[in-house]
N, C-alpha and C positions, 0 to 999 in steps of 0.2 A: 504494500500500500504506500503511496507515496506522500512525502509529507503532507500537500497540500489537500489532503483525501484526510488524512489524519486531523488537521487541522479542525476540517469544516465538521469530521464526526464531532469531535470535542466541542466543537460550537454549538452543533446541537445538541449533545449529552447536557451542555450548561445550560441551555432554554429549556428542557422536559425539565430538569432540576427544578431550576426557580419556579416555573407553573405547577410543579407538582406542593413544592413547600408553599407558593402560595395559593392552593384551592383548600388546605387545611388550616391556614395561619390567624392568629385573630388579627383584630384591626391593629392591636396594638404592635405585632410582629411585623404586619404588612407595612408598618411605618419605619421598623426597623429593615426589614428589606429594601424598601425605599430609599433609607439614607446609606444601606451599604451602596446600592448601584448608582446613585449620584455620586458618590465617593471615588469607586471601583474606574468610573468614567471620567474623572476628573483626572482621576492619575495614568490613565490609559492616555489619555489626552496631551498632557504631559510628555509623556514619554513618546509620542509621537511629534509632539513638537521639537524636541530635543533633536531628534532625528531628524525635521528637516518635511515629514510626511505631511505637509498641511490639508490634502484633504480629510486624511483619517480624521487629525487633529479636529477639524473644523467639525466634523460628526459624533465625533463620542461628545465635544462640547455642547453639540445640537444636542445630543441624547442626554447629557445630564443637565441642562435648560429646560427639556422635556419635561426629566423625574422630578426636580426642584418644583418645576408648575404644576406636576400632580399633588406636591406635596401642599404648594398653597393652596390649591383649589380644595383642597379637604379637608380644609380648617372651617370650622363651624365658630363663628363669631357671635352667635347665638349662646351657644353653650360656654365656649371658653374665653369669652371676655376679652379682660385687657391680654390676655397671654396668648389668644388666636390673633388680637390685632398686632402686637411686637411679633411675631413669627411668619406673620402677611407679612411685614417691613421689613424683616429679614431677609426672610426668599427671594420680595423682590431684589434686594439689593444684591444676593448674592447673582442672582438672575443678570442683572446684568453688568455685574465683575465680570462672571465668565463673559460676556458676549463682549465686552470691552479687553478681554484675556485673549480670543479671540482675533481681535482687528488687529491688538497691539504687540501680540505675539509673546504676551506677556506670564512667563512663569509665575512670577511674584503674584499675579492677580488669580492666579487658578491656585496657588497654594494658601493663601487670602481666602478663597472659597470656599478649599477644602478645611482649612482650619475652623471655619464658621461652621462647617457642617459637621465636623468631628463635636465641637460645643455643645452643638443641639441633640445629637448621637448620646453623647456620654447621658446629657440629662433626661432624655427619653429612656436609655436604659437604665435611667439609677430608681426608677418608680419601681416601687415594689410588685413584685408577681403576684401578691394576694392583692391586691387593689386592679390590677389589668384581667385577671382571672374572675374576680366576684364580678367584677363589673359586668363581665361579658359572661358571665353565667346567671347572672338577676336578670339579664335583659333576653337571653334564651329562654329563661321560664317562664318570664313576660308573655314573649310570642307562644311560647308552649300552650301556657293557661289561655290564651286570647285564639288560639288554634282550637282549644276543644270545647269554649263556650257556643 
């Protein structure tokens, strides 16, 4: 098999992966997922700048602009207050570091990003699992009991 056979298997061994971890995941994982592959894609990014590769470059930066916008758009400002509107303000701003990382072909501004996004990483993961778990199992039993009335 030739590398480039090898490669593309590997590519898609990593896409059934993430779709299979996330059709079980809860929301609260699914955000951690989220900040791995904005991450994942920043330094992939990266590393093809460094090289010189500016199309790649300019596409994993497209793709982790993408994850970033998913993650703002699934702030509920409703429920989480001033900490959904600091984290809108965030995103955007990281949003367009990279696209400014992008034009100016700027390391500094995609590690800028990454660093922003490691911040918000750490304190998503430091919430307790009995608080992401109850949560999302009071609101399963919600729809259970609202299923069988």
């Amino acid at each position: 098999m030739s590398a480039a056979k090898v490669q593309s298997a590997l590519k898609e061994y990593g896409k059934v992966s993430v779709q299979s971890g996330a059709s079980y995941a809860s929301p609260h994982r699914l955000i951690s997922m989220l900040l791995d592959g904005a991450l994942e894609k920043i330094s992939s990014a990266k590393g093809y700048m460094q090289r010189g590769e500016i199309a790649n470059k300019g596409n994993y930066i497209s793709w982790a602009i993408s994850i970033v916008e998913g993650l703002r758009l699934s702030l509920n400002a409703d429920q989480g207050g001033e900490i959904a509107d600091n984290l809108n303000n965030l995103y955007d701003y990281i949003e367009r570091r990279l696209v400014e990382a992008n034009a100016n072909n700027s390391e500094e501004m995609l590690d800028e990003a990454s660093s922003l996004l490691l911040t918000v990483k750490s304190a998503w993961e430091a919430i307790p699992d009995e608080l992401t778990t109850n949560k999302h199992t009071q609101e399963d039993s919600v729809k259970l009991s609202q299923n069988v009335d």
